[in-house]
TORLUM-744611 format. One record per residue: residue number from 1; residue in one letter; z negated, x negated, y negated of N, C-alpha, C in turn. Coordinates in Angstrom, 1 decimal. Each point is the difference from the previous one (the first is absolute). Layout:
pos code n_pz n_px n_py ca_pz ca_px ca_py c_pz c_px c_py
NUM a Z X Y Z X Y Z X Y
...
This chain:
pos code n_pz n_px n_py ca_pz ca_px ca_py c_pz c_px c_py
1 x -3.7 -10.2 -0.3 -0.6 1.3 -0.1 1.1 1.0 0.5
2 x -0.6 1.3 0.9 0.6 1.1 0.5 1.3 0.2 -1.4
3 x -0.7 0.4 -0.7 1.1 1.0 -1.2 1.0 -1.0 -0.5
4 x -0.3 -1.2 -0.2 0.9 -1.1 -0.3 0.8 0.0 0.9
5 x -0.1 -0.2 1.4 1.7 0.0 0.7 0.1 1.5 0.3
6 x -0.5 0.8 0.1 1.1 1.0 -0.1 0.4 0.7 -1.3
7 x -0.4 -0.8 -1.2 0.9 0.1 -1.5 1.0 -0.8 0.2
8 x 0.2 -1.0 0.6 0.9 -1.1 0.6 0.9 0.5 0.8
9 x -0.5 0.8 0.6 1.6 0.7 1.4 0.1 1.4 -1.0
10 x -0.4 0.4 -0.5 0.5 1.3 -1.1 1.0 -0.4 -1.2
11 x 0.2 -1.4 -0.3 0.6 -0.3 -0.5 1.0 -1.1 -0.1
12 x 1.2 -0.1 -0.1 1.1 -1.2 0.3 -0.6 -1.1 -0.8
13 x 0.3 -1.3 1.4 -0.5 -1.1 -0.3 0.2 -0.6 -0.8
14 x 1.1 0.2 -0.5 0.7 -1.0 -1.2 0.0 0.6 -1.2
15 x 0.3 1.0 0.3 0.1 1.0 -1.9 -1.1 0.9 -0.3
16 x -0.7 0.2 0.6 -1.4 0.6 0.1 0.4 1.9 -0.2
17 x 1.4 0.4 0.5 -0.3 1.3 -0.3 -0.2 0.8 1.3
18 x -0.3 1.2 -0.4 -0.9 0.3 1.2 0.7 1.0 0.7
19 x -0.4 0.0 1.2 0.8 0.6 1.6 -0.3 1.3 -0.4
20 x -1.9 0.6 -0.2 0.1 1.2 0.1 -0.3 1.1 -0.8
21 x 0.0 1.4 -0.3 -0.1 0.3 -1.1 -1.4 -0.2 -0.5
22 x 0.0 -0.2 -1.3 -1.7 -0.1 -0.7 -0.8 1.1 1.0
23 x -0.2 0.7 0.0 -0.6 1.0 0.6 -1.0 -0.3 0.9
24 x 1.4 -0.5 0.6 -0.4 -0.5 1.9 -0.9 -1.5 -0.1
25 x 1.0 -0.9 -0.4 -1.2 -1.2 -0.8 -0.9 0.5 -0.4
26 x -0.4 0.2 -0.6 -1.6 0.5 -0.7 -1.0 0.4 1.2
27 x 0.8 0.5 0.6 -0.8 1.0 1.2 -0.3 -1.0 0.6
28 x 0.7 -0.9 0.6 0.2 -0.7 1.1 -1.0 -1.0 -0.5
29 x 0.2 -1.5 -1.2 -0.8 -0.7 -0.5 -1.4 0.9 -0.4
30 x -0.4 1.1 -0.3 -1.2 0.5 -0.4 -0.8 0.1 1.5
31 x 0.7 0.1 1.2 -0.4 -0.1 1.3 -0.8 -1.7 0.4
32 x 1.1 -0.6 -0.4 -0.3 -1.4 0.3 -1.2 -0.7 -1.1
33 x 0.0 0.7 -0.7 -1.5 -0.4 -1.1 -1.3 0.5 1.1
34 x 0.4 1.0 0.5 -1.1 0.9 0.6 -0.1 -1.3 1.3
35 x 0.6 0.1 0.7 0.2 -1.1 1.3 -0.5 -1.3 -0.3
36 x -0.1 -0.4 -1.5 -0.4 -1.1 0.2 -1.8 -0.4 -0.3
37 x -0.1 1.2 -0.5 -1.5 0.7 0.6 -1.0 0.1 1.3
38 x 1.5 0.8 0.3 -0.3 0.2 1.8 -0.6 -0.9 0.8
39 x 0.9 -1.0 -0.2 0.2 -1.7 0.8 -1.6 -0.1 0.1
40 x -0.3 -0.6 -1.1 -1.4 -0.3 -1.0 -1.4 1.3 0.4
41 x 0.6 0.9 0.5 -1.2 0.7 0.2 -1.2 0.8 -1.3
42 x 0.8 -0.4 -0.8 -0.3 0.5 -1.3 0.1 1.8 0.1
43 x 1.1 0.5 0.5 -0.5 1.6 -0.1 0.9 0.2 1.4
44 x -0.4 1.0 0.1 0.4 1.1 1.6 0.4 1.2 -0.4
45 x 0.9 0.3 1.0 0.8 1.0 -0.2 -0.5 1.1 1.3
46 x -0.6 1.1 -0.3 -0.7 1.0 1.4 0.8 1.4 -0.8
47 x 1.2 0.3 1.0 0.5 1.2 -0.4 1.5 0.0 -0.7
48 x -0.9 0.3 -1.2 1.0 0.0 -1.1 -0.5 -0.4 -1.4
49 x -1.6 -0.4 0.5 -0.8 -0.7 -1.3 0.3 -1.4 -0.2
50 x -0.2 -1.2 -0.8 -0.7 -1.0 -0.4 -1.2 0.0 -0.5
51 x -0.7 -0.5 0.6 -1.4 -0.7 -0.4 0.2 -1.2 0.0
52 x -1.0 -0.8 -0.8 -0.2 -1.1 -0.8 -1.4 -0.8 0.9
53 x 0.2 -0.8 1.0 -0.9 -0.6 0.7 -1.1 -1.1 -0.4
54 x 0.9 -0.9 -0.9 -0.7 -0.7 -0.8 0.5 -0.5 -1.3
55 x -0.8 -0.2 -0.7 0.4 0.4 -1.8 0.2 -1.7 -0.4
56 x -0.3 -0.9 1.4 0.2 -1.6 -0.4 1.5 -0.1 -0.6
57 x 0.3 -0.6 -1.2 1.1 0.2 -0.6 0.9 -1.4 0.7
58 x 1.1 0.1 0.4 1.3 -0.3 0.5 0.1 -1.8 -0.8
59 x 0.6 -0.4 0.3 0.2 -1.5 -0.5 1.0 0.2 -0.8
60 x 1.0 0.3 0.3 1.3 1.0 -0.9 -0.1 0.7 -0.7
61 x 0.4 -0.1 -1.2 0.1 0.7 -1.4 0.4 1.5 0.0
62 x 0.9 0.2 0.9 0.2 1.1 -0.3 -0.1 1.2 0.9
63 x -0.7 -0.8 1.8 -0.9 0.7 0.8 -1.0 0.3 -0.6
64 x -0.8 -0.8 -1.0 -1.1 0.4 -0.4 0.3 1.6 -1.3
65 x 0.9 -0.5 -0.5 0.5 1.7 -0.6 0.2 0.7 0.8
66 x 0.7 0.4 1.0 0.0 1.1 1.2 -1.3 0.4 0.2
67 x -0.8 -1.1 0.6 -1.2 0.5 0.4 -0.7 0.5 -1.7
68 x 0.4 -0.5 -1.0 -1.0 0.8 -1.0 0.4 1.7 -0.1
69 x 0.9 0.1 0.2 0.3 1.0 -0.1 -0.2 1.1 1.2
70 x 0.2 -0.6 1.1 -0.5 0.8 1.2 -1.6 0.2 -0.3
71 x -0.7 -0.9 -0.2 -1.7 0.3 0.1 -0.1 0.5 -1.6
72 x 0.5 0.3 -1.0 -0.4 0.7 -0.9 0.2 1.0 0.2
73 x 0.4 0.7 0.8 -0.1 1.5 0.6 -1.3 0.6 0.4
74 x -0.8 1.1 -0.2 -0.7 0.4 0.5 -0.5 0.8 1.1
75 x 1.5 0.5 0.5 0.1 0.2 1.3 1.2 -0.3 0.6
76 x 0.4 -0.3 1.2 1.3 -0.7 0.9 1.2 1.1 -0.3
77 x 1.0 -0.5 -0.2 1.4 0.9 -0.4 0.8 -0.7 1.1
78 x 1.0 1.3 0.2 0.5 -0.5 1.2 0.9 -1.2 0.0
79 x 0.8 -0.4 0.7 0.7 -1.2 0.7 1.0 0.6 -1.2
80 x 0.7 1.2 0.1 1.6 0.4 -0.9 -0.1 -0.1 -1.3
81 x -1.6 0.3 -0.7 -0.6 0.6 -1.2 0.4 -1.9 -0.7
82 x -0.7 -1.2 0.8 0.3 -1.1 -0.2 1.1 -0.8 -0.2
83 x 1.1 0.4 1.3 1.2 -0.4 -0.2 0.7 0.8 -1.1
84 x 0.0 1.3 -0.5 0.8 0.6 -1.1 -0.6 -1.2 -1.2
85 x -1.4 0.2 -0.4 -0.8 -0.8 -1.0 0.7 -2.0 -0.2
86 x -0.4 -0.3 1.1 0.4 -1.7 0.0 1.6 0.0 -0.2
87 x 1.1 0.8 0.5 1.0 -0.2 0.2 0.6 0.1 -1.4
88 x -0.8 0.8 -1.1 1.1 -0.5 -1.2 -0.2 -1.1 -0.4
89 x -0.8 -0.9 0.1 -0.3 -1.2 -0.5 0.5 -1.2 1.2
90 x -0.3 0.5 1.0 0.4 -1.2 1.2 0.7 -1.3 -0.1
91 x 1.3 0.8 -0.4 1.4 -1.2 -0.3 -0.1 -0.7 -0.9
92 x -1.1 0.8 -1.0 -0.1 -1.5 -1.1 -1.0 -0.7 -0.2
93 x -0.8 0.5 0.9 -1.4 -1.0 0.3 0.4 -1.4 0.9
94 x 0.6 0.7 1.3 0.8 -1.0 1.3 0.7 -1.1 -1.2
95 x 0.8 0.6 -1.0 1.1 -0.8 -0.2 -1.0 -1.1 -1.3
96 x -1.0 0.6 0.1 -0.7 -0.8 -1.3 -1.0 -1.1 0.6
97 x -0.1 0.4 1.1 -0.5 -1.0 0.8 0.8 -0.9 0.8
98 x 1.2 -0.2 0.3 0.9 -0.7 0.3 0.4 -0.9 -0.9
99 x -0.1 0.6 -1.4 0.4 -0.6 -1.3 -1.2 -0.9 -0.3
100 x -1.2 0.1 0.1 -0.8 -0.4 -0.6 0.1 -1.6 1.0
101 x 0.1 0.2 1.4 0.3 -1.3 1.0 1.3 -0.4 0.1
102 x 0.4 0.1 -1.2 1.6 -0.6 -0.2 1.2 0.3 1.3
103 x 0.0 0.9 0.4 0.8 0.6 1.4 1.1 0.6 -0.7
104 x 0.0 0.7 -0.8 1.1 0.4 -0.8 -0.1 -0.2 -1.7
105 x 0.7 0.5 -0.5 0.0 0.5 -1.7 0.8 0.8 -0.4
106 x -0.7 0.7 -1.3 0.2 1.2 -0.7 1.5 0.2 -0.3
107 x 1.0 0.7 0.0 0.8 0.8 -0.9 0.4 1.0 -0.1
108 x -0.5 -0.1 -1.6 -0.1 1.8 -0.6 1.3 0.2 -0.7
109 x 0.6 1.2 0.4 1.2 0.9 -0.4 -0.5 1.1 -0.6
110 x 0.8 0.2 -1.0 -0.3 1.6 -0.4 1.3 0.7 0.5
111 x -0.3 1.2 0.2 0.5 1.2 0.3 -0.5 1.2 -0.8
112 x 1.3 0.4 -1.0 -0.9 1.3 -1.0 -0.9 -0.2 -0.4
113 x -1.2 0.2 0.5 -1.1 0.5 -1.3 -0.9 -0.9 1.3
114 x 0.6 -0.8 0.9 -1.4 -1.0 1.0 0.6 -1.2 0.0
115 x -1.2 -0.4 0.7 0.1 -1.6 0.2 -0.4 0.0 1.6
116 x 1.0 -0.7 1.0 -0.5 -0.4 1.3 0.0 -1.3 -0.3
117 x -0.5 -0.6 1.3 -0.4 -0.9 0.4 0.4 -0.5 1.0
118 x 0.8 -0.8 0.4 0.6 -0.3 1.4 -0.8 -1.8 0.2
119 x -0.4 -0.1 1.1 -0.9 -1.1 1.0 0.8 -0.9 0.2
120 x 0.4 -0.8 -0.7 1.3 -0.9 1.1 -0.9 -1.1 0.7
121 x 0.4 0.3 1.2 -0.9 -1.5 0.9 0.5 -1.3 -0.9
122 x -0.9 -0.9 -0.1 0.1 -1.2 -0.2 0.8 -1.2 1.0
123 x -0.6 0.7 1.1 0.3 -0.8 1.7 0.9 0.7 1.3
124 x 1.2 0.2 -0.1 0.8 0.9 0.5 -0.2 -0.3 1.8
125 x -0.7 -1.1 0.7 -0.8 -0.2 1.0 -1.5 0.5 -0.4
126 x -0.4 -0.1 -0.4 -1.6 0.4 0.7 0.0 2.0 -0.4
127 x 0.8 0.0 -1.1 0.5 1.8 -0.3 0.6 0.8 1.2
128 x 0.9 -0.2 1.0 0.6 -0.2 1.3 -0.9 -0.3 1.1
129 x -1.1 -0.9 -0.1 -0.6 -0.2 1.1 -0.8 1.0 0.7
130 x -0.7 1.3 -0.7 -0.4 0.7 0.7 1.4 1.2 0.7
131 x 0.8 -0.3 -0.3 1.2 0.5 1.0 0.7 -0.4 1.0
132 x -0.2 -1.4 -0.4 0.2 -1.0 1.2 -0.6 0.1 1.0
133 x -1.6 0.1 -0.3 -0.6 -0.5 0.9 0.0 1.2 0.9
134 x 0.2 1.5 -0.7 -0.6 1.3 0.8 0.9 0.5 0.7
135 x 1.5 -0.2 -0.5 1.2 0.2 1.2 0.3 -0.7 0.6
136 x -0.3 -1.5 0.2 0.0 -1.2 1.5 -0.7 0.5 0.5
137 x -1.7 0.1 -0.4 -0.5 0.5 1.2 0.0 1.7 1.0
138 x -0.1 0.5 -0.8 0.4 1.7 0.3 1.7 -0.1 0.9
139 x 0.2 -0.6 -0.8 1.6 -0.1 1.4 0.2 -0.6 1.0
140 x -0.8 -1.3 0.2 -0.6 -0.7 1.0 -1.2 0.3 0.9
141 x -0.7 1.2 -0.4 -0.6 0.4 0.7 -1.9 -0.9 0.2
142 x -0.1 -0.9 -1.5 -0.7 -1.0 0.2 -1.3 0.6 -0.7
143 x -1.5 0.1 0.9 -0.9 0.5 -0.9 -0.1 -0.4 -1.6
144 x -1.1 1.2 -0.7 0.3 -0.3 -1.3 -2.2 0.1 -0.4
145 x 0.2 -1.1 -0.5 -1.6 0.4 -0.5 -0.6 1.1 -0.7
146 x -1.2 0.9 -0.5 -0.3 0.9 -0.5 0.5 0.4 -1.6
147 x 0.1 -1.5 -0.6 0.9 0.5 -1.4 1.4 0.1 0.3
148 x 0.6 -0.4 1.0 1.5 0.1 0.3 0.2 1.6 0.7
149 x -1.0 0.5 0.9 -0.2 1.2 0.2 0.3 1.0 -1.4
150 x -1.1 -0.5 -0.1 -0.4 1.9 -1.5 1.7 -0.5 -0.8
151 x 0.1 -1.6 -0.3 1.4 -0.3 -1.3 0.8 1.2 1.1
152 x 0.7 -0.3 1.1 0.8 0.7 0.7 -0.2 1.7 0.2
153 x -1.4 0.3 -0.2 -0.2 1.9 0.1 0.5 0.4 -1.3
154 x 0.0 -1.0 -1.0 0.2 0.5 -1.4 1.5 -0.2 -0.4
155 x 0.6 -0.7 0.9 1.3 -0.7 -0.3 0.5 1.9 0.7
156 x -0.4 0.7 1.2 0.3 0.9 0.5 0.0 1.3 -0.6
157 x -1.3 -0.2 -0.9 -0.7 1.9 -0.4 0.9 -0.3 -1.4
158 x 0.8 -1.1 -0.5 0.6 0.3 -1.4 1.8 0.0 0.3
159 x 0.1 -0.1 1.3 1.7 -0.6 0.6 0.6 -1.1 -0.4
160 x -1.5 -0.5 -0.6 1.3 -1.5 0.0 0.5 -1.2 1.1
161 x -0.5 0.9 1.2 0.4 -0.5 1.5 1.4 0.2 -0.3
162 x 0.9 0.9 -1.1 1.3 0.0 0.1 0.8 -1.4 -0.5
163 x -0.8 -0.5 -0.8 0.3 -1.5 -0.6 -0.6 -1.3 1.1
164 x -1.2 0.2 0.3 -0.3 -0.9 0.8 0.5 -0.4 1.6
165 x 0.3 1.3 0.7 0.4 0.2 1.3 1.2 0.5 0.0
166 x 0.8 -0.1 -1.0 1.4 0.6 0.2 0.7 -0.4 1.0
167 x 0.7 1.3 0.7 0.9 -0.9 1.3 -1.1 0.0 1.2
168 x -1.4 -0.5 -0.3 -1.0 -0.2 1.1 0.4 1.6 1.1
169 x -0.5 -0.3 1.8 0.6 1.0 0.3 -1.7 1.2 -0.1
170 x 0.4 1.4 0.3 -1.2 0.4 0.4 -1.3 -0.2 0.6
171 x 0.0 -0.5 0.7 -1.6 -0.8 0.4 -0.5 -0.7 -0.6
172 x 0.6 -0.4 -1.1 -0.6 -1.1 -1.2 -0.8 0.8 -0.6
173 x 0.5 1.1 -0.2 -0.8 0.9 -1.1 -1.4 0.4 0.6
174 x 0.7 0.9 1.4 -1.5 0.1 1.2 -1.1 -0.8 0.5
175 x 0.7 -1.2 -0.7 -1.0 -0.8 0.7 -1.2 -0.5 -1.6
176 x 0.7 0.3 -1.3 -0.9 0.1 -0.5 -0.9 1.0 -0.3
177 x 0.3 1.2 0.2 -0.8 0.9 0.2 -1.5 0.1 1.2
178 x 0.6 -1.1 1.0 -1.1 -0.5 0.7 -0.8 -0.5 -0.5
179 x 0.7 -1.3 -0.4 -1.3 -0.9 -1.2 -0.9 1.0 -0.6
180 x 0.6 1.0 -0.9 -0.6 0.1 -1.2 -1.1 0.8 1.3
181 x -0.1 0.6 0.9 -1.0 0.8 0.3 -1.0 -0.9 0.6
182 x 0.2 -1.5 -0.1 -1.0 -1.4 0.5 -1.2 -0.1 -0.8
183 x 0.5 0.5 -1.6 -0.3 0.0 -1.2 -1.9 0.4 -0.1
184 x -0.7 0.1 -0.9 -1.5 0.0 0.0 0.1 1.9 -0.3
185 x -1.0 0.7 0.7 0.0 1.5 -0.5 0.6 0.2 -1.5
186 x -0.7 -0.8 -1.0 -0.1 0.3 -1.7 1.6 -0.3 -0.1
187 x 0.5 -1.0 0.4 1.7 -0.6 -0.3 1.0 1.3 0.6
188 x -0.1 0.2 1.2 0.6 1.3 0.6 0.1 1.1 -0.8
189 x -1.3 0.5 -0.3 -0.2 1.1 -1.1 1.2 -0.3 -1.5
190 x -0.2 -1.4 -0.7 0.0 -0.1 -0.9 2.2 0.3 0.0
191 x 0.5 -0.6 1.2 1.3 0.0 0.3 0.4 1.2 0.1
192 x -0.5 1.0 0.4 0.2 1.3 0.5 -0.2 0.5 -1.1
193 x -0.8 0.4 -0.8 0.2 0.5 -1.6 1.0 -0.4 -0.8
194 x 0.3 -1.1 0.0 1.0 -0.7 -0.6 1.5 0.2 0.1
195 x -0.3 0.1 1.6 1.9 0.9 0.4 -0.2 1.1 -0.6
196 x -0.9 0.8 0.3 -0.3 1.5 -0.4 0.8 0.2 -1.5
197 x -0.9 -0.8 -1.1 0.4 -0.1 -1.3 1.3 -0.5 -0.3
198 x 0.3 -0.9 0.6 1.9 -0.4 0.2 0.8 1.3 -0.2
199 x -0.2 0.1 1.6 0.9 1.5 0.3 -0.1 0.9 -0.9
200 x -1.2 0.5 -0.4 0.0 1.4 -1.3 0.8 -0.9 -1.2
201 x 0.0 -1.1 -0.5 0.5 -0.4 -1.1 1.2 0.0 0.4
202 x 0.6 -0.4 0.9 1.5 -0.4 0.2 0.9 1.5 0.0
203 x -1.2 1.0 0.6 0.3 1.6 0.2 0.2 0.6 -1.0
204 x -1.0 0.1 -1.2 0.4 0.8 -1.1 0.6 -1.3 -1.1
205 x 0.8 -1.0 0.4 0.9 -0.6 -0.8 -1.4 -1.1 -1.2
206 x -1.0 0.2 0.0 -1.0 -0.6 -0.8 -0.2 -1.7 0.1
């Protein structure tokens, strides 16, 4: 699943803590919930709306919550209105679904008056592999299929091309910026709100 590896590259392989600020995670995985929609044809993105194409529920437990909550709207809210909404919950939906297919496990810390939760991969290879696989080929210059596509626009619109492509020279970056415009109208749209929302969060410090 989309949100699964890039909960995977948002987070260190081995200790499960995370590269970027909650904020930005949220944003970024609440994108990849949407995308994995997209793929599926389930809703379209025209503008700055989602609409809900078809209401056939997802084989995935927790696509099918996305979509319940996108179609229990009674009119389309936009692409930002969604990612603010999904993104507080995101990281611990991704991480609850990783957990549930044995990929990582729970540990809860308290801090003051909370309790986190840190993801520790189980498999310090297959937690790594979607980094492996996206900076051999991105620096090699070797095509990437349409979920390797959108993983890589999102690895972009949240910067964690700073962890994955570090060192990579400039054209690495440019050249994913090509991909991502290969992308389906709805997926384009959905990447471009999503920087949008980055940048204001990263801007007023949120």
């Amino acid at each position: 699943m989309l949100a699964d590896d890039l909960f995977r590259l948002a987070h260190h392989d081995t200790t499960g803590r995370p590269l970027l600020h909650s904020t930005v995670a949220g944003l970024g995985l609440a994108a990849a919930l949407l995308a994995e929609l997209v793929f599926t044809d389930t809703i379209v993105i025209e503008q700055d709306r989602i609409f809900v194409a078809t209401r056939v529920p997802p084989s995935d437990a927790l696509a099918h919550t996305v979509l319940d909550q996108l179609s229990g709207e009674a009119t389309a809210h936009s692409v930002r209105t969604w990612l603010a909404f999904l993104s507080q919950t995101s990281r611990e939906q991704v991480g609850s679904r990783l957990l549930r297919s044995g990929h990582v496990r729970a540990e809860v810390t308290r801090r003051l008056l909370t309790k986190v939760t840190t993801y520790v991969p189980t498999d310090a290879n297959v937690a790594a592999w979607p980094w492996a696989r996206l900076s051999t080929r991105l620096r090699n210059g070797q095509p990437l299929d349409g979920f390797d596509t959108v993983l890589a626009g999102l690895v972009l619109t949240t910067d964690l091309h700073r962890h994955v492509l570090d060192g990579a020279p400039g054209h690495v970056i440019a050249g994913v910026r090509q991909l991502v415009a290969t992308t389906s109208p709805s997926m384009r749209l959905l990447l471009q709100h999503t920087e949008a929302a980055v940048g204001d969060a990263v801007l007023t410090g949120h």
